[in-house]
ROTI-851082 format. One line per 8 residues: number of its first residue (from 1); their letters; for each residue x, z negated, y of N, C-alpha, C. Coordinates in Angstrom, 1 decimal. Atoms other than C-alpha are relative to their C-alpha. Layout:
N
NUM = A = X,Z,Y,X,Z,Y,X,Z,Y ~ ... $
***
This chain:
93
1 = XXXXXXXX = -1.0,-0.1,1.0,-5.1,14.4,6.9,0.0,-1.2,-0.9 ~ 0.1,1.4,0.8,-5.6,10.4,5.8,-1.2,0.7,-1.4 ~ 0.8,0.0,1.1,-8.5,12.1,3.8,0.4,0.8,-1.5 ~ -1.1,-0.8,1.2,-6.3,14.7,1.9,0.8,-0.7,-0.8 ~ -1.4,0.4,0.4,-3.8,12.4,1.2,-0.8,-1.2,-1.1 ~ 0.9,1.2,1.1,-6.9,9.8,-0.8,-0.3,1.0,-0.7 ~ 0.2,-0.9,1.4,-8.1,12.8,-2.4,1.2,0.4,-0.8 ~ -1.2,0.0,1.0,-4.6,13.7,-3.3,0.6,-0.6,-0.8 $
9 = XXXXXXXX = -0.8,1.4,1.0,-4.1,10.4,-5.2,-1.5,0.0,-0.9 ~ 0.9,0.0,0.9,-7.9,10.0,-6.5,-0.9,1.2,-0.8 ~ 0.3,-0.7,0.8,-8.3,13.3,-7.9,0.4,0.2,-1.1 ~ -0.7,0.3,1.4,-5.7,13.3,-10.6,-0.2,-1.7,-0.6 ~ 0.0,1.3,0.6,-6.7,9.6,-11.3,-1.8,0.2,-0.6 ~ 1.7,-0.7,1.2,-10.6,11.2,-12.1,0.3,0.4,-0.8 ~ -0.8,-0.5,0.8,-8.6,13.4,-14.2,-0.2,-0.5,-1.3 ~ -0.5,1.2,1.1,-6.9,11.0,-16.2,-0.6,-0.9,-0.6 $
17 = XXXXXXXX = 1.2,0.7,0.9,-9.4,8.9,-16.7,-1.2,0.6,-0.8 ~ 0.9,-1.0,0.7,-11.8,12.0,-17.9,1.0,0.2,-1.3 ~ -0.3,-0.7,1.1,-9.2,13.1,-20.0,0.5,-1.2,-0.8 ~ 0.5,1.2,0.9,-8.8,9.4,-21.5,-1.2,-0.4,-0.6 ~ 1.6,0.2,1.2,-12.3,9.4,-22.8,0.2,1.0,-1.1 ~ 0.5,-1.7,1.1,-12.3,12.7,-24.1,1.1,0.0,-1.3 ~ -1.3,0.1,1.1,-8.8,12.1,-26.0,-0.5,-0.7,-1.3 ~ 0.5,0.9,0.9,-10.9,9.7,-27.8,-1.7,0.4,-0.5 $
25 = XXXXXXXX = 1.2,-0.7,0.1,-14.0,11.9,-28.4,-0.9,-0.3,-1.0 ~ 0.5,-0.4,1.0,-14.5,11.2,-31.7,-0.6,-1.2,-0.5 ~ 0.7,1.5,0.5,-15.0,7.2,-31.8,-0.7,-0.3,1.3 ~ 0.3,0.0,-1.2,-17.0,7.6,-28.3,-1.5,0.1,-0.4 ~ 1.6,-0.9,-0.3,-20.9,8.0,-27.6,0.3,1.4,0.7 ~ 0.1,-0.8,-1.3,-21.9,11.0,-26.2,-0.6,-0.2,1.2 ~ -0.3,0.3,-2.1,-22.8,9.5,-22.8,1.3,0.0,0.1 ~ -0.9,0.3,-1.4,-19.6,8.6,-22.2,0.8,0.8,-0.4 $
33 = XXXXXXXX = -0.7,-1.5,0.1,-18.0,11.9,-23.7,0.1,0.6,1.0 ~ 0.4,-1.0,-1.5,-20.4,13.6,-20.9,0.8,-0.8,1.4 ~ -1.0,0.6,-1.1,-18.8,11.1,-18.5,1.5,0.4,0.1 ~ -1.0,-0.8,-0.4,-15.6,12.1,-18.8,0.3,1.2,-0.1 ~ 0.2,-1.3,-0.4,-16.4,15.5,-19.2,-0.3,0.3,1.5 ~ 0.4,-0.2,-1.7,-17.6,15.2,-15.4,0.9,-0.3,0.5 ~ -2.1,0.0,-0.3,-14.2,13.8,-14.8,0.9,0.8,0.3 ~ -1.4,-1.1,1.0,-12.2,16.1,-16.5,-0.4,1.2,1.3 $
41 = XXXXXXXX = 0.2,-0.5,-0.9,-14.0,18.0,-14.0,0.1,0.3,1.6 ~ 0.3,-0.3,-1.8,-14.4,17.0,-10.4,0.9,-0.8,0.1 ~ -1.6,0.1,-0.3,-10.5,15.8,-10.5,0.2,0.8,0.6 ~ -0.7,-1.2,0.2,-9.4,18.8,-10.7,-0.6,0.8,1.5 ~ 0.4,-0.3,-1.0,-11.8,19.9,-7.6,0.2,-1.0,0.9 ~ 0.2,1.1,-1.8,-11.2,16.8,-5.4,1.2,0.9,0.5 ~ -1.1,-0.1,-0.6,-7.4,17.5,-5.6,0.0,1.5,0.2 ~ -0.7,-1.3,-0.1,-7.2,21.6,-5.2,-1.3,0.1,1.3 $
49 = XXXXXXXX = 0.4,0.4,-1.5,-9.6,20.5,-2.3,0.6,-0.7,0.6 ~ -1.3,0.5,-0.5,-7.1,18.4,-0.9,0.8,0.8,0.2 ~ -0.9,-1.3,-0.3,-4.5,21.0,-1.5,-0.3,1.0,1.3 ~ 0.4,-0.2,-0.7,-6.8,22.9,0.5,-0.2,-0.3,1.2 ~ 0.5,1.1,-1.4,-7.3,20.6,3.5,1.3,0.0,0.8 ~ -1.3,-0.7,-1.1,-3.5,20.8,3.8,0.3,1.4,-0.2 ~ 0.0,-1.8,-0.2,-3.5,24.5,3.8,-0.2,0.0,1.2 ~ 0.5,-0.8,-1.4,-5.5,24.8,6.5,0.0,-1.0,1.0 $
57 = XXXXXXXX = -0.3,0.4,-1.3,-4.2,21.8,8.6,-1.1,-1.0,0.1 ~ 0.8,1.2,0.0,-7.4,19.8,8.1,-1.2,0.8,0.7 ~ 0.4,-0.7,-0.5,-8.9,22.4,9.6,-1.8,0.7,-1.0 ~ 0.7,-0.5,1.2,-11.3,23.6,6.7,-1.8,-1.2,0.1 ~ 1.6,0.5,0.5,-15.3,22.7,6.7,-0.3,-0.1,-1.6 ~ 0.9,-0.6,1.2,-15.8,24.2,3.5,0.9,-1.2,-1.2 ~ -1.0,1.2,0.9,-12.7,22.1,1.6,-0.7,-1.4,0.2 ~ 0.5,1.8,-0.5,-14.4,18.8,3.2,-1.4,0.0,-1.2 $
65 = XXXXXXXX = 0.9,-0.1,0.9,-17.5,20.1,1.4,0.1,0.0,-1.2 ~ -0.2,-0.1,1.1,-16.3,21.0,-1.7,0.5,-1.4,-0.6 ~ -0.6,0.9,0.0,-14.1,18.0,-1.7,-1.3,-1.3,-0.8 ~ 1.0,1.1,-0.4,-16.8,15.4,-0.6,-1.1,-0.1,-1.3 ~ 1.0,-0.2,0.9,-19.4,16.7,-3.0,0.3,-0.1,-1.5 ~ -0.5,0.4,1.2,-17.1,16.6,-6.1,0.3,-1.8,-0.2 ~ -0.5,1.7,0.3,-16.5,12.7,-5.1,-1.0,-0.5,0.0 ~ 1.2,0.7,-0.6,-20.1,12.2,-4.5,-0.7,0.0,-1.7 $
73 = XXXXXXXX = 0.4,-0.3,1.7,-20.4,13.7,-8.3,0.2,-0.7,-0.9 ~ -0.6,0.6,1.3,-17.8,11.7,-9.8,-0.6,-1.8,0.0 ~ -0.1,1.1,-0.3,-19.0,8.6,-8.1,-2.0,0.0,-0.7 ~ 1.4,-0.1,0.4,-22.9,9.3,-8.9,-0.1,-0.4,-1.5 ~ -0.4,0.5,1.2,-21.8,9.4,-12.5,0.2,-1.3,-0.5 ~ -0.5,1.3,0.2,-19.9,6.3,-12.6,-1.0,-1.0,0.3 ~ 1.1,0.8,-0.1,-22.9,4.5,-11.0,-0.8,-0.1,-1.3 ~ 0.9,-0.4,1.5,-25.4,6.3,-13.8,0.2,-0.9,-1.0 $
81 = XXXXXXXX = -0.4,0.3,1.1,-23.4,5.4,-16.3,0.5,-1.7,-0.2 ~ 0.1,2.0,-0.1,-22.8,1.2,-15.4,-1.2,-0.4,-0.2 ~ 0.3,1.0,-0.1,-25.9,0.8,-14.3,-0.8,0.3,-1.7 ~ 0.7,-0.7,1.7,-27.3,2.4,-18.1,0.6,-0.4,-1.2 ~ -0.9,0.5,1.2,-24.9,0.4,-20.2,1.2,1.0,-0.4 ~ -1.0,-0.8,0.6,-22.5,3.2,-21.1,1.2,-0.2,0.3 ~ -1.4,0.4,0.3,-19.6,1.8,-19.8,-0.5,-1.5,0.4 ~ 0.0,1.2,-0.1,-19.2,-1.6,-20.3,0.7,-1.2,1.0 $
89 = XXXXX = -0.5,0.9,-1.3,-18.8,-3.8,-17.1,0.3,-1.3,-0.4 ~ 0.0,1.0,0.1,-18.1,-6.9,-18.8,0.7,-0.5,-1.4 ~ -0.1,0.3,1.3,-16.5,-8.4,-21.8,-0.7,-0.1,-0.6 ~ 1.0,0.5,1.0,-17.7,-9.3,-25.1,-0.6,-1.1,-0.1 ~ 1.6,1.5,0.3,-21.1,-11.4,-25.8,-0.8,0.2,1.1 $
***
């Protein structure tokens, strides 16, 4: 249930940070458009896998999968996209 309860908080925070790029689409690269396009995305599946996980008690293989695999997506991204310059790890100069 401790893992429901981190997906329950870091799904809507993929989210929100997808849907803060995208709000801003228009003075953005498209890398980091497609970055929070994958966001905007695999939020929205961490948490209604969570949701799922308490459904079924914790009980659920398939929610762990689904879950697991959307964080492995969002987090693969995030790597991609540091270590490739697209988001900027550092101030200016």
């Amino acid at each position: 249930m401790v893992l429901a309860l981190l997906m329950l908080f870091f799904g809507p925070l993929m989210f929100l940070f997808g849907y803060a790029g995208l709000s801003e689409w228009r003075s953005e690269q498209l890398a980091l458009i497609a970055c929070s396009a994958a966001w905007s995305l695999t939020g929205p599946a961490v948490f209604a896998a969570a949701l799922w996980l308490f459904g079924s008690l914790g009980r659920s293989p398939l929610a762990l999968r689904v879950g697991g695999a959307a964080i492995v997506a969002s987090g693969a991204v995030l790597a991609t996209a540091a270590a490739l310059g697209v988001l900027p790890c550092s101030g200016p100069g």
